[in-house]
Phi, psi and omega in degrees: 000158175258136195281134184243007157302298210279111194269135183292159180263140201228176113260173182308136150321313206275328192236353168105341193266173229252143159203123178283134222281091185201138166319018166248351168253092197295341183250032191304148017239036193253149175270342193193180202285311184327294169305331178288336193248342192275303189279307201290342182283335181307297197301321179284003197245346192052080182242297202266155181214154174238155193298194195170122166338299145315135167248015182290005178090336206093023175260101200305169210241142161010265209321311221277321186282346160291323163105000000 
């Protein structure tokens, strides 16, 4: 069995520093609000992307609007 005393270590997404994986840490897996607030503005600015088959951006094309 695994000793559950012992809390896991993560690092930050946004900065790299180590952090613990534990209920008491409302911004896991972020070390601070700050970094929680930092990756979510990435995601509205659109920084981040997932790939897709398409390179077309997600953008309907002619075809899709003639139906």
């Amino acid at each position: 069995m695994t000793d559950r005393s012992a809390s896991r270590v993560v690092l930050c997404p946004r900065c790299a520093a180590a952090v613990a994986w534990t209920p008491t840490n409302r911004f896991r897996p972020f070390c601070s609000e700050r970094c929680k607030t930092i990756d979510l503005g990435a995601w509205a600015n659109e920084e981040y992307r997932f790939a897709s088959k398409d390179d077309d951006g997600g953008l309907p094309t002619e075809d899709d609007q003639r139906g």
